[in-house]
N, C-alpha and C positions, 0 to 999 in steps of 0.2 A: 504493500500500500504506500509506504513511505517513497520507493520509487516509480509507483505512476503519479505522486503528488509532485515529484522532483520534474517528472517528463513535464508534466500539464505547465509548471513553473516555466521552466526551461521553453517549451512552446510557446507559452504568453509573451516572453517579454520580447524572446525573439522577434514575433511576429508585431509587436508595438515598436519595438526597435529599425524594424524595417519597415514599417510604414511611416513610421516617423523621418528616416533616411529618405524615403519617395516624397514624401511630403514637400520637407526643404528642399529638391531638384525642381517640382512642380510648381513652388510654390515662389521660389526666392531666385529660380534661374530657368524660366521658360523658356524655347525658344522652338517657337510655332513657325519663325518665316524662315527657317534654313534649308536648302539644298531643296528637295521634291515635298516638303511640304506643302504650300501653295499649291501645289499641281494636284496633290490629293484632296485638300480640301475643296478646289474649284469642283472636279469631278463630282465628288458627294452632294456637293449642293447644288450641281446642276441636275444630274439624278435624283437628289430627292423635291426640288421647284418644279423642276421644267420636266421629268419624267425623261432624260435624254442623258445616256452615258458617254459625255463627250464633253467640249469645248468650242466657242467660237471659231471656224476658221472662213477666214474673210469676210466674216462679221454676221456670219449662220452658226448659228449652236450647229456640228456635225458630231453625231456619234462616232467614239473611237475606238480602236483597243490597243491603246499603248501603254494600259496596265490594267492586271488582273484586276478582278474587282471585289476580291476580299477586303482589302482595310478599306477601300470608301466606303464598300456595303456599311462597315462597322462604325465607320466617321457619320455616314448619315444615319444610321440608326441613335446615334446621339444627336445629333442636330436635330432629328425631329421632334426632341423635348427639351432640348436646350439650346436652340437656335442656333448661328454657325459659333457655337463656344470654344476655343482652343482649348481655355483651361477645364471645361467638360469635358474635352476627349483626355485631356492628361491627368484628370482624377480618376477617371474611368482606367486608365490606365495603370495606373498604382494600384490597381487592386489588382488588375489584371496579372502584375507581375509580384504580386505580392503572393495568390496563387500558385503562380510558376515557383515559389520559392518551395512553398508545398510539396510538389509535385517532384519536384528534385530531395527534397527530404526523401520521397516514398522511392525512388527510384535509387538514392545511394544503399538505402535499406534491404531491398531487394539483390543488388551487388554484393552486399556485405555476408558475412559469415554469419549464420542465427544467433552464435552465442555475444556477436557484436552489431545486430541489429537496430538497438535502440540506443545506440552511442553513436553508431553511422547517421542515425534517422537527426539525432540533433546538432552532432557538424554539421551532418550537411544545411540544416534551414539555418545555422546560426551563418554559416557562409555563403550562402544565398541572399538570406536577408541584409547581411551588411557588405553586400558585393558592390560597389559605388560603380563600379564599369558598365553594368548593368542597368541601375536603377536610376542612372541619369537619362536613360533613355527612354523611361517613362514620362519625363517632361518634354519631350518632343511630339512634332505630328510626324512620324516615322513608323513603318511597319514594325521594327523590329521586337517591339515591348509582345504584340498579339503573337508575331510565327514564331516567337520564341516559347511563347505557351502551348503553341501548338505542337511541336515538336517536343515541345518534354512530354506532353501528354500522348502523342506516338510513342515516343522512347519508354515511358512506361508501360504502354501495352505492349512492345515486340518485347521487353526484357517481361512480359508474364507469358509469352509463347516460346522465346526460345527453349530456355530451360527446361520446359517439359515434353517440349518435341524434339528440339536439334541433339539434347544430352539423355536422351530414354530411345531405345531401342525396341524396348518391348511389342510396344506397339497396344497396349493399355490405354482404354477412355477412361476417364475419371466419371463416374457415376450421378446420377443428381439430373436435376431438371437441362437441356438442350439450351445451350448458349449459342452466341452470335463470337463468330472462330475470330480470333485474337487478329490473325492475318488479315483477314476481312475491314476489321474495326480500326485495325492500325493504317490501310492504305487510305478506309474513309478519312483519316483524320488528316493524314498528309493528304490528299485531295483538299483538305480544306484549305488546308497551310499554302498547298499551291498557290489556291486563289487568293494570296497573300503575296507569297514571293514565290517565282515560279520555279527557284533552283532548291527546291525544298525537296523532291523526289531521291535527290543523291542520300535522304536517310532511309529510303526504302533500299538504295544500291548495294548501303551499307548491311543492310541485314540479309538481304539476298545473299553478299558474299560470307555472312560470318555462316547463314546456314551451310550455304556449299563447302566451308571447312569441316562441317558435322555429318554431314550428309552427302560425304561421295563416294560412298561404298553403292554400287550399282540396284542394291536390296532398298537402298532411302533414297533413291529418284522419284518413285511415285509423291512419296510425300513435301520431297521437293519443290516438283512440280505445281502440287495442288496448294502449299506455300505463294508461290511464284503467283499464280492464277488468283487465289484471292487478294493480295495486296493491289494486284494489275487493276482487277476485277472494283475495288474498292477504290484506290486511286483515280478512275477514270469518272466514278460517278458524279462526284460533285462538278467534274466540270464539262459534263455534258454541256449542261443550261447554258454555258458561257460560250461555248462550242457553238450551240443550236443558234445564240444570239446573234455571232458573230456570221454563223453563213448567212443566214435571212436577214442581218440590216447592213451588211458591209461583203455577203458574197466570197466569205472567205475561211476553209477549214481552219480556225483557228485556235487552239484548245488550253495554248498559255498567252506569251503575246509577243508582239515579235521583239528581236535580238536588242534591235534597236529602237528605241521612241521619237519615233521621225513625222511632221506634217507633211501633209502633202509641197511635192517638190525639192523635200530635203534631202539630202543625201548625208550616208554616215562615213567621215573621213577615214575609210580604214587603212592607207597608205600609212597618214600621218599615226591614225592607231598601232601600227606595226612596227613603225620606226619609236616611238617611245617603247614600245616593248623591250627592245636590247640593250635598254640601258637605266629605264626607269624603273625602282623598285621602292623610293623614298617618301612619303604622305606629303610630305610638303614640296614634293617638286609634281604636284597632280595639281597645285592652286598655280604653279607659272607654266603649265603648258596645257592638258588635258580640258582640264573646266577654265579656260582662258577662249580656245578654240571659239570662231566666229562669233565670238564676244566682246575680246580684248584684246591690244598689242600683245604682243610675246617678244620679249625680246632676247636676243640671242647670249646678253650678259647674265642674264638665269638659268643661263642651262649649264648644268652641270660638266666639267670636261671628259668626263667618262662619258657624255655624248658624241662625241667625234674618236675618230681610230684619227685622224690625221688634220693638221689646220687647210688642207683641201677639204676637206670633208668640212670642217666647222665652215670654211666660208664659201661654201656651198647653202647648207644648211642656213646660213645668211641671208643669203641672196632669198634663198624660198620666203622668209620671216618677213624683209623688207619689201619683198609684192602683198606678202598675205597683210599685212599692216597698214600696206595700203588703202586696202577696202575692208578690212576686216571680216572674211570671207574667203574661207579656201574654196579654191576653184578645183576641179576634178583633177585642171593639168599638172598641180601645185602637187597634189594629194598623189598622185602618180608620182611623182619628183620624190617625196617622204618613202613612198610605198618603194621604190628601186635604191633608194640609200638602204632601208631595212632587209633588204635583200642580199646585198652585197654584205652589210657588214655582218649576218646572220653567215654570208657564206665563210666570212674570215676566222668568225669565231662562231663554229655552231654550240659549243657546248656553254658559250655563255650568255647565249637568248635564251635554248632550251632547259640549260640547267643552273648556272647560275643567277640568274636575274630573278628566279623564277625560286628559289629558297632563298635568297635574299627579303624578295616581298613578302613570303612567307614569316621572315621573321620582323617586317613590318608589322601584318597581319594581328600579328599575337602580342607584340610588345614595343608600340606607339603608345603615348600616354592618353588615353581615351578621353582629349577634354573638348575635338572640335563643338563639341556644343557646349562648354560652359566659356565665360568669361576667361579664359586664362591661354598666352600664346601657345604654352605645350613645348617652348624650346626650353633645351639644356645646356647648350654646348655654343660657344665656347662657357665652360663655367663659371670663371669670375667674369665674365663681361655679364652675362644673366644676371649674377647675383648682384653685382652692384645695379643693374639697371630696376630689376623690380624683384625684393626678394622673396614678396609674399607669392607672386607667381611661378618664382623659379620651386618656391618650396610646396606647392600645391599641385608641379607639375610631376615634382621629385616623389612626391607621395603617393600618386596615382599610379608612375612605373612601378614604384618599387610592387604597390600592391599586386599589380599585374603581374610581377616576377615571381611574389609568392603565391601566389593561385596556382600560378603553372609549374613551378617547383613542387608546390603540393600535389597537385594531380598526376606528376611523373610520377612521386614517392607512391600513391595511392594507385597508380595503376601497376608498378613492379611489384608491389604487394598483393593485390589481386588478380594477376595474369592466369591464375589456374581458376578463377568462379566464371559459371556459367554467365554466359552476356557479356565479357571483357572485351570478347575481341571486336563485338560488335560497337562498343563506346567507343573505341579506339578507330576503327575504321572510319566511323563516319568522321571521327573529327579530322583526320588523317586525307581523306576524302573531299570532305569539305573545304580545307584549307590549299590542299591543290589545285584542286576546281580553279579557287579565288585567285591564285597563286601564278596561275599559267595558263588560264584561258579570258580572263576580266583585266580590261584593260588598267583601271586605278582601284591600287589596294589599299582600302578602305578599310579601319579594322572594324567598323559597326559590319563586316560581313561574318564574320567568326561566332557575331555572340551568339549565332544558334547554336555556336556548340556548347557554349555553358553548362544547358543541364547536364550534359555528359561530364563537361571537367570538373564541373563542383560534385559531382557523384563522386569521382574518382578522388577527386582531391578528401573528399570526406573519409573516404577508407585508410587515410594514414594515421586516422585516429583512432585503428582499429589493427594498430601494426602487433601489439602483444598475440592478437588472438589469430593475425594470419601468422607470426613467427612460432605460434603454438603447438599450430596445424600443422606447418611444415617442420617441425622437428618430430611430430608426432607420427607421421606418412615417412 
């Protein structure tokens, strides 16, 4: 009794603890007009006024699909009681991911050893709850607070079907009233997620390949299969409707949305996309070239010299800058001209577009100090020029990394501790999976694209709080 009165404790304050932490992001450092915000909100509130999932183009509301329509759906189901609110969608929000913090508790519990269940179950919310990399992203209009509950909430249901089917052999029903099959309910829910962000599927990839490590003895292909068929099966439902919408008002099979978000007439610079590929791996050199693009001058004193193999090449590369700056507008010939330097210099060094540029951003990805959306510039270096310049930000940004470093530190310790429990390989694939993806097929590495994998790494990271009883086990075996 004493220690379920300690858990109940323990869960309280947590759970006040981290809404109180969402609160002050929501409340004291909003930021509703950054990056695709505007673009979401316009969406939602023209869908839910005007009944039309689109934007003015040339001064007509035209339906679009240049983005799923899971979070406007969710942005105008708030609006339609609290008018276009920002700060309604960002308290909506905080609970939302306050949830998600739950749900990662139930999911480190599940990873952990029984006899370390309810030690796992409260790292993981107490690290959840007070994860600031996370929780600042409830004060934005950004997807990432909702797919991020969405996916834990998948990641909870495959890690209640692996276990029982990838690691049992028998071939045993569990008895009791007819359920709706785990595979099933997990691809509905990435279906959902989809219709949020469309590269949400790679956690279905991920559990495909941990079964195929359980199951490739020629005897567990049926069940493989019929695995494979329900998630497909599940995944595709939700987004029929979106599917069906897009042929009948825009005549076009479309069932996520396309690569790019282009009006009509635009074109997406992928020359100029290619040529930053071999050399850009940094967050802050994506605000002087990438989101600069037919917006802004670029000028050639902000690019980095690991941009050019040669000073022909940089004033080359020149020359493109000083036409495109002209009109501010790359031209296709311009963009051709980008697209043949990335060529060449991919031919010089292939293994450092393919491979290293590409773990490089990777470790952007994961350890950038996550503060684009608060108040603070996020540099470090050089360090006494920071620190004498502004020391409350150098130290705000300083704290952010470091936390960043211990998360991932923690979640190494907590996933080499539990490499042998059912569901590991699966936590580790997808985030492994996911950060590739981001790493070496997306043009700017953003680290708000990783936090999906959160619930995994705070699961993970929760089990080194449970190192006595996996060192137990393994001196036991």
């Amino acid at each position: 009794m004493n220690a379920n009165r300690k858990m109940r404790t323990n869960i309280t304050f947590a759970a006040l603890s981290g809404l109180g932490l969402r609160l002050l992001f929501a409340l004291r450092f909003p930021s509703a007009g950054s990056g695709d915000s505007p673009f979401y909100i316009e969406l939602a509130w023209n869908w839910l006024k005007n009944g039309v999932y689109g934007f003015p183009v040339f001064g007509r509301l035209t339906p679009v699909d240049m983005r799923t329509p899971g979070y406007p759906a969710f942005l105008a189901a708030i609006f339609a009681f609290a008018g276009q609110s920002t700060r309604a969608v960002m308290l909506a929000q905080v609970f939302v991911d306050l949830a998600s913090c739950f749900l990662i508790a139930l999911i480190a519990a599940k990873l952990a050893p029984e006899a370390c269940r309810r030690r796992a179950t409260i790292a993981a919310l107490w690290l959840a709850a007070q994860c600031p990399l996370t929780a600042n992203y409830a004060a934005t209009v950004l997807t990432e607070t909702l797919v991020t509950f969405l996916t834990a909430l998948a990641v909870l249901i495959l890690l209640e079907a692996i276990p029982s089917d990838a690691q049992r052999t028998s071939g045993a029903r569990v008895s009791g009233a007819p359920r709706l099959s785990p595979w099933f309910l997990a691809g509905i829910v990435v279906g959902f997620g989809t219709l949020v962000r469309p590269e949400t599927p790679l956690l279905l990839l991920a559990a495909g390949l941990a079964l195929l490590g359980g199951w490739w003895r020629p005897a567990d292909w049926p069940k493989l299969v019929r695995a494979t068929i329900l998630m497909g099966v599940g995944l595709l439902l939700p987004l029929v409707p979106w599917a069906a919408r897009n042929w009948r008002t825009l005549h076009d099979v479309q069932f996520l949305a396309p690569r790019y978000s282009l009006l009509p007439g635009e074109f997406e610079p992928l020359g100029f996309d290619d040529w930053t590929r071999t050399w850009l791996w940094r967050f802050g050199d994506v605000y002087q070239t990438l989101w600069k693009i037919n917006e802004e001058p670029i000028s050639i004193d902000d690019i980095r010299s690991s941009a050019f193999d040669s000073p022909q090449e940089r004033s080359r590369v020149a020359d493109l800058l000083d036409d495109y700056n002209d009109t501010l507008t790359i031209t296709r010939e311009q963009d051709h001209a980008f697209g043949e330097i990335a060529r060449q210099r991919t031919a010089r060094h292939p293994l450092r577009t393919y491979a290293k540029i590409p773990m490089l951003r990777s470790l952007t990805l994961w350890f950038t100090p996550r503060v684009e959306l608060l108040p603070v510039s996020g540099h470090l270096f050089p360090v006494g020029e920071k620190w004498d310049e502004d020391r409350t930000d150098f130290l705000v940004t300083l704290s952010l990394a470091m936390v960043d470093v211990f998360y991932v530190a923690l979640a190494l310790t907590g996933a080499w501790l539990s490499r042998r429990r059912p569901g590991w390989s699966f936590l580790v694939l997808f985030i492994l999976i996911r950060t590739l993806f981001f790493a070496a097929f997306v043009e700017s590495p953003e680290p708000r694209y990783v936090l999906e994998c959160f619930p995994a790494l705070l699961a993970l990271a929760a089990q080194a709080f449970c190192w006595r009883s996996y060192l137990s086990s393994t001196g036991s075996g």
